[in-house]
C-alpha positions in Angstrom: 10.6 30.6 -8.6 11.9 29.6 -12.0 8.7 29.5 -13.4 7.8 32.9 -12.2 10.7 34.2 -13.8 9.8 33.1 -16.8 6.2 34.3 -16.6 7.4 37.9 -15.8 10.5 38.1 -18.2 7.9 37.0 -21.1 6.0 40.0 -19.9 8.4 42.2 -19.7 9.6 42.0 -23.4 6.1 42.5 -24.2 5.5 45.8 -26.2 3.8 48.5 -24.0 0.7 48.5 -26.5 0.3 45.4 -26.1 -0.1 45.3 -22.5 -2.6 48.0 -22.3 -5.1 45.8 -24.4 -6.9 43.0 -23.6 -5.2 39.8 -24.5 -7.2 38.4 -27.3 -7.9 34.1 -27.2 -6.3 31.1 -28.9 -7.0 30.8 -32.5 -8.9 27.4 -32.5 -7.4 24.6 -34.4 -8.6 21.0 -36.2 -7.7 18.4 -33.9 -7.7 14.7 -34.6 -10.8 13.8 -33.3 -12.3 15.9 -36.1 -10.8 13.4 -38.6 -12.8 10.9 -37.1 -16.0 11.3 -38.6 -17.9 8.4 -36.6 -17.3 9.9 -33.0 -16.8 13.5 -33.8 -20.6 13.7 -35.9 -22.1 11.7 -32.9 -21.0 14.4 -30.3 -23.0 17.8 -29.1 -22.0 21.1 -30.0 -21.1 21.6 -25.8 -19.3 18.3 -26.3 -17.4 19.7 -29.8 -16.5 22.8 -28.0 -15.2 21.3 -24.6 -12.6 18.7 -27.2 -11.5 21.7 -29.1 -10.8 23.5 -26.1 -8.7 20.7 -24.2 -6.6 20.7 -26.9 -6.6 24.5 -27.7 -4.9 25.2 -24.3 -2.1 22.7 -24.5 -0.1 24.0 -21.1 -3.6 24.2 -18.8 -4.3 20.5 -20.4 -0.9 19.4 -19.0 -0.8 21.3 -16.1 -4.1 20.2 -14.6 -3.5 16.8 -15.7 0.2 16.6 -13.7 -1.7 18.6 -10.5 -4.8 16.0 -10.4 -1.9 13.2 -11.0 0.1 14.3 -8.2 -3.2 14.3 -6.1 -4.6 10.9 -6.9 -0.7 9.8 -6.7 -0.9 10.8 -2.7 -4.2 9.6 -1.9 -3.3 5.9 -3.6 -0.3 6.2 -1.0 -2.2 7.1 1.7 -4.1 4.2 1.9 -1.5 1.7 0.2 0.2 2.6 3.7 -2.2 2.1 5.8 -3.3 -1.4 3.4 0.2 -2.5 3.2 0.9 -2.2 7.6 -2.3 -2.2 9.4 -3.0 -5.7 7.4 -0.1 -7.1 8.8 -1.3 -9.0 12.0 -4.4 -10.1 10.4 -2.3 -11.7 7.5 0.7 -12.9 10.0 -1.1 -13.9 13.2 -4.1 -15.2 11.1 -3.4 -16.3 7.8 0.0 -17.4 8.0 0.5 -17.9 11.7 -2.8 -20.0 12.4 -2.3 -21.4 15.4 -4.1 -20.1 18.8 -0.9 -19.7 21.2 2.5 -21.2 22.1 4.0 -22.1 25.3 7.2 -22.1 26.8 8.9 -25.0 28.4 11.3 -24.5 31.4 14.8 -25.2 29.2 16.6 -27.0 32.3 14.2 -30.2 31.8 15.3 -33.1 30.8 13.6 -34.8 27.7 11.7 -37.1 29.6 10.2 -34.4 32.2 9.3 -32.2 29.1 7.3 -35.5 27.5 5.4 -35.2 30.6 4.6 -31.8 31.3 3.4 -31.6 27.6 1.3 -34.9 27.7 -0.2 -33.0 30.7 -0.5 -30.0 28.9 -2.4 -31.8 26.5 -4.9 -32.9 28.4 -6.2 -29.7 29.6 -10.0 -29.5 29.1 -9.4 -26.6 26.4 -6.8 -27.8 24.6 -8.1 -29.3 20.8 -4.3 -30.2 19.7 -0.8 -29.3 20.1 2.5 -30.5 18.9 5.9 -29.9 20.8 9.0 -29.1 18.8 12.7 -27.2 19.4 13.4 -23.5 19.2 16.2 -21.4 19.4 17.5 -18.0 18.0 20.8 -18.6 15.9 23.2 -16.2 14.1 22.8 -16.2 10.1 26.0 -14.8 8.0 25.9 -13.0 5.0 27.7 -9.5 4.5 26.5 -9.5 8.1 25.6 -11.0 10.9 21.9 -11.6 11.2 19.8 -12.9 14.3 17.2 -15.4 13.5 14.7 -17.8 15.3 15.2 -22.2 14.2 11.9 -24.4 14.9 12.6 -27.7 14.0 9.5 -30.1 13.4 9.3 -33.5 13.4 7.1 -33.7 9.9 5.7 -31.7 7.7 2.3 -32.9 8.4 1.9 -32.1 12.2 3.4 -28.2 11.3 0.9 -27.2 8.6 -1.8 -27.3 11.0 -0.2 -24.3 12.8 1.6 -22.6 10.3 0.8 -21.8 6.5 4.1 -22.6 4.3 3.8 -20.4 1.0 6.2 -20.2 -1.5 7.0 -16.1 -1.8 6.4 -16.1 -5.0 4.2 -18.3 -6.7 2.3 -19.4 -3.4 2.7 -22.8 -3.7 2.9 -24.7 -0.6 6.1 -26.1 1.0 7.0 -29.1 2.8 9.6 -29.6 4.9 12.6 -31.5 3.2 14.8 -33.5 5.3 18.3 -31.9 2.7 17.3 -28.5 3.6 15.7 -25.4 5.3 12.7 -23.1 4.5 13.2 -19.3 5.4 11.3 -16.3 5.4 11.3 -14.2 2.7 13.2 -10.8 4.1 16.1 -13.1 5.1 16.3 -14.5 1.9 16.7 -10.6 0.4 18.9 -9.8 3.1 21.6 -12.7 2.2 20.8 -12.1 -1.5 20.0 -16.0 -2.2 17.4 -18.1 -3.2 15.6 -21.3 -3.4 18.8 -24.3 -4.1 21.6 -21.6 -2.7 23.7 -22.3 0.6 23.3 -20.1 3.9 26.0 -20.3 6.9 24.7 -20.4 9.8 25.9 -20.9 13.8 24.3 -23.5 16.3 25.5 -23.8 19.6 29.0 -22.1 18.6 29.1 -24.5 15.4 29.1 -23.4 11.9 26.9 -25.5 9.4 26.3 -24.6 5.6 22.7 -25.4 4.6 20.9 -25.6 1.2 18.0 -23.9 1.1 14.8 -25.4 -0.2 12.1 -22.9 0.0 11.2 -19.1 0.6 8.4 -18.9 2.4 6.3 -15.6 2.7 6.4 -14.3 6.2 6.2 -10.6 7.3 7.7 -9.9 11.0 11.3 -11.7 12.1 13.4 -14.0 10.4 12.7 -17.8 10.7 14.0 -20.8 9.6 12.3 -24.1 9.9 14.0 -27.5 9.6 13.1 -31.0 10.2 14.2 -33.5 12.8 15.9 -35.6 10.3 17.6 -33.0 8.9 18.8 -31.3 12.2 20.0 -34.7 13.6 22.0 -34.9 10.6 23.5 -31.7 10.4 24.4 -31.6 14.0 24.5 -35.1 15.7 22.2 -33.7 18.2 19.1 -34.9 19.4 16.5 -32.4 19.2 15.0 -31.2 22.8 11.4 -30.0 22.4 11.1 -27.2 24.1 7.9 -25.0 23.1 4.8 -26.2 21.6 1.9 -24.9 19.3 -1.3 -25.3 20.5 -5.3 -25.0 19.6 -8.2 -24.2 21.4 -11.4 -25.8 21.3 -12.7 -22.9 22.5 -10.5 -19.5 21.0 -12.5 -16.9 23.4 -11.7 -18.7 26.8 -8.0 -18.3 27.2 -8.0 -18.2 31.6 -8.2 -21.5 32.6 -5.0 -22.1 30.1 -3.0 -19.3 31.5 -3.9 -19.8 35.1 -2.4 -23.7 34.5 0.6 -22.2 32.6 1.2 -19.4 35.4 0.5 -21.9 38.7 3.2 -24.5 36.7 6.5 -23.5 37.2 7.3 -25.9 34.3 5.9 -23.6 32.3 7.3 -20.6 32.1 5.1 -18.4 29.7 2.0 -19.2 27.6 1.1 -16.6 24.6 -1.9 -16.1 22.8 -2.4 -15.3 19.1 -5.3 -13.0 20.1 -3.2 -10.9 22.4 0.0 -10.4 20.2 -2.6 -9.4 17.3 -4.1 -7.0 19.6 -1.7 -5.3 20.6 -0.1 -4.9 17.2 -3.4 -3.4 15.9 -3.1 -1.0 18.8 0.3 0.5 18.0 -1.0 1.1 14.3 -3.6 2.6 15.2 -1.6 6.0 14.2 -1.6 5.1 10.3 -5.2 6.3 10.1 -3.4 10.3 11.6 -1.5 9.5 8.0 -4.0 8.7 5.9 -5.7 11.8 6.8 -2.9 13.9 6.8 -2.6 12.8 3.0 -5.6 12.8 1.9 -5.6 16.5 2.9 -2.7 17.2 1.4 -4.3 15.9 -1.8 -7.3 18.2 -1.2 -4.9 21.1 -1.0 -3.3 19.9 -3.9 -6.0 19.4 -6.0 -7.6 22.8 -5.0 -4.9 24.9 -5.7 -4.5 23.2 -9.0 -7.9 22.9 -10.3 -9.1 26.2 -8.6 -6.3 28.6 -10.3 -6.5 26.8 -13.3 -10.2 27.4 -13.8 -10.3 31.0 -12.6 -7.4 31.8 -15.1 -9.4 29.8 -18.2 -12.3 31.6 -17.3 -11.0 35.2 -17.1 -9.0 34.5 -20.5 -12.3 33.9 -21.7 -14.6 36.1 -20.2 -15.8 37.6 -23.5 -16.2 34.3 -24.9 -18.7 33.2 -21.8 -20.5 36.6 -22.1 -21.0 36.0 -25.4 -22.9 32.3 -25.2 -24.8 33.8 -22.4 -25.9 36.8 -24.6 -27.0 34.0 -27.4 -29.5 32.4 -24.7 -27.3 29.4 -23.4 -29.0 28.4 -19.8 -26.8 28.4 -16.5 -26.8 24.7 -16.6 -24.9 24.7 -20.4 -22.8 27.4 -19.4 -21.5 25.4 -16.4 -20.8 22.2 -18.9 -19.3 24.7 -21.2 -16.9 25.4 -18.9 -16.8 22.1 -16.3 -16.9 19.3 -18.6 -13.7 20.4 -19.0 -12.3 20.3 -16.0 -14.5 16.4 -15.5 -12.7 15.2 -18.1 -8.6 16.7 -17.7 -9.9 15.4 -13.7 -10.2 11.3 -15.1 -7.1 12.0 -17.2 -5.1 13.1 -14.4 -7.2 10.4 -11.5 -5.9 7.0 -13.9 -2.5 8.6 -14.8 -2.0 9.9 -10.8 -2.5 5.9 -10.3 0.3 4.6 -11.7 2.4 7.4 -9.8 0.8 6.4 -6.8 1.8 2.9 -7.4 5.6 4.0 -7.8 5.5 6.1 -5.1 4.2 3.4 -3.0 6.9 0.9 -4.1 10.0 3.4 -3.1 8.1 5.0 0.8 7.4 0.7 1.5 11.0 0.0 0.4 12.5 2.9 2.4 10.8 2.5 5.5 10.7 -1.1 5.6 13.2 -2.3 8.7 15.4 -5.4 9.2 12.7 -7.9 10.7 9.9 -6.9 9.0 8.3 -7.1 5.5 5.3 -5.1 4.8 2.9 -5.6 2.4 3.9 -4.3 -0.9 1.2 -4.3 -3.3 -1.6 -1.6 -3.8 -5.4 -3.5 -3.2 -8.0 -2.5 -5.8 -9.8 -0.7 -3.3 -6.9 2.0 -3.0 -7.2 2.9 -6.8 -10.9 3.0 -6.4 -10.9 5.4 -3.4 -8.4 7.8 -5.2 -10.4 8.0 -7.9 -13.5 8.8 -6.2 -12.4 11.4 -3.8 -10.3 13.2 -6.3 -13.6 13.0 -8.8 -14.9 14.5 -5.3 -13.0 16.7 -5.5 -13.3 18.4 -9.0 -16.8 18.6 -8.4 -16.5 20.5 -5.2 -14.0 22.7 -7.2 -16.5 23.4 -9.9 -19.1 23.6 -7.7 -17.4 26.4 -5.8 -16.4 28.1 -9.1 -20.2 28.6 -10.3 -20.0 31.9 -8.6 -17.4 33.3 -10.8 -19.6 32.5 -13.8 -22.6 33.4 -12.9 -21.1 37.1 -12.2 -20.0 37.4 -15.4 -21.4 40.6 -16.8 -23.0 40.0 -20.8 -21.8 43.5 -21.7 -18.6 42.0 -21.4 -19.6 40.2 -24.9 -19.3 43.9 -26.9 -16.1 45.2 -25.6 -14.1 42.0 -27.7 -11.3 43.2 -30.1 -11.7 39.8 -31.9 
């Protein structure tokens, strides 16, 4: 609304007689690329024309560069959404998480009757490996009271064959120290603290302080890992191993293993890496509806843009067209004349609309992210290479459609000019 204002109050103060006439074009200018000599003598006379004019029409040059920006800005979010949360179970449940299922011990047996149900457990004809450890969901203070899940190990070697301890930020791998706990990554934003900082947190109604010694990247819940040692020394307790990791020799046959586990009252659930994955992929299945929605939302974007733009540049130089076509310029030069324009303010806006994108992405992952979970933040390659071929797609379509308007140009058009 403001800018129509503007438009018509300019008008308005116009003098009558110099509404009635046509209005005459730009007065061309030097620009720098004139200046130097190297490029500027190496370039056609389309290719002289097409610089001067970029530069001639300052507003339609930023104009079309912010529209194309805003549309390779959306399509860069579009699929940095669906990069950054339908990788999420192939990077927890696969990369991070890498072991084939976990079962769950009945938590009224004794420590001695759990030794045996997992030795037996062992020894099922599928079963490659497992190791048995203690798990339980503890409060975690900081301005507020967090839930969280603590596995305790008994070394560092027997867990890294089921889970993948990264440092956050450099990606160095972590051990299990017997002075302190590893925790995920979202936690460690949520209490504000970092590798060599204390965290309060409650086991069994008890309150313990604990340094912690790494940040590990993790996207879904909040976990804290801590070794045997460590645990016995914080809380006098011996540790009761109550779940256990396990591989499969063979991944694709999971029924003999859940028949065992659902016949055993001993047992009383088995869950499969496969299955949780699954069903993860299933629910975001709806961030493709998204994608699409923004893509088209770019394409309206970039239509709009691009196609008012051009109509208005070619109609403010109608006489100028008529004119080249009058001198014998063929359809094909006429179209660069006019396009290669529109090519080049469409690469300018494509690389600038990336870096938007990226900011964009940054604040919608950061808003929508929840407690428990941490998406993936960064933009992959392929995002920026997608946005700049479908809005290169199109500008083309845009100047393909425009041809029309062109070639109905009438060259009689050429001898009404007040120039």
């Amino acid at each position: 609304m403001f800018v129509t204002y503007l438009v018509v109050y300019q008008e308005l103060n116009e003098t009558p007689s110099n509404l009635l006439r046509p209005k005459p074009p730009k007065m061309g200018k030097r620009i720098i690329l004139e200046r130097i000599t190297f490029i500027w003598k190496r370039l056609s006379f389309n290719q002289k024309v097409t610089m001067r004019n970029i530069f001639r029409y300052k507003k339609r040059f930023f104009m079309s560069v912010i529209g194309i920006a805003g549309c390779t800005a959306l399509i860069v979010v579009g699929f940095g959404i669906k990069n950054s949360v339908s990788t999420l179970a192939d990077k927890q449940y696969g990369e991070i998480w890498t072991y084939d299922g976990v079962a769950t011990f009945n938590k009224n047996l004794s420590q001695e009757e759990l030794k045996l149900e997992q030795q037996k457990f062992n020894q099922l004809d599928n079963i490659k490996e497992s190791e048995s450890f203690y798990r339980k969901t503890i409060s975690i203070y900081g301005n507020k009271e967090h839930y969280g899940t603590l596995e305790v190990f008994e070394n560092n070697q027997e867990l890294s064959k089921y889970i993948k301890f990264e440092d956050y930020h450099d990606y160095k791998k972590l051990k299990l120290e017997n002075d302190g706990v590893i925790i995920s990554a979202k936690l460690s934003e949520l209490l504000k603290v970092k590798v060599g900082d204390k965290i309060k947190i409650k086991i069994d109604n008890e309150d313990y302080q604990v340094k912690v010694s790494g940040v590990m990247y993790l996207h879904f819940q909040h976990h804290i890992y801590m070794s045997e040692q460590f645990y016995h020394d914080l809380t006098n307790n011996q540790v009761l191993k109550n779940y256990s990791y396990f591989n499969l020799v063979d991944s694709s046959n999971q029924k003999d293993i859940s028949k065992y586990c659902n016949q055993n009252d001993k047992i009383n659930s088995v869950n499969f890496i496969q299955g949780i994955s699954k069903d993860f992929r299933d629910q975001m299945g709806s961030i493709d509806s998204v994608v699409v929605i923004l893509i088209t939302c770019a394409g309206a974007l970039a239509f709009i843009v691009l196609y008012n733009l051009t109509n208005i540049n070619i109609q403010e130089r109608k006489s100028e067209i008529a004119t080249i076509k009058v001198l014998g310029f063929y359809s094909r030069e006429v179209y660069d004349y006019v396009f290669r324009e529109n090519q080049i303010l469409g690469l300018i806006g494509a690389f600038a609309g990336l870096g938007i994108g990226k900011l964009l992405h940054m604040f919608i992952i950061a808003t929508v992210e929840v407690e428990v979970a941490m998406f993936v933040r960064s933009v992959n390659l392929m995002s920026y290479i997608y946005a700049i071929v479908i809005t290169i797609l199109f500008t083309s379509f845009i100047d393909l459609i425009m041809r029309k308007v062109l070639n109905n140009i009438d060259m009689v058009e050429s001898l009404k000019s007040i120039e």
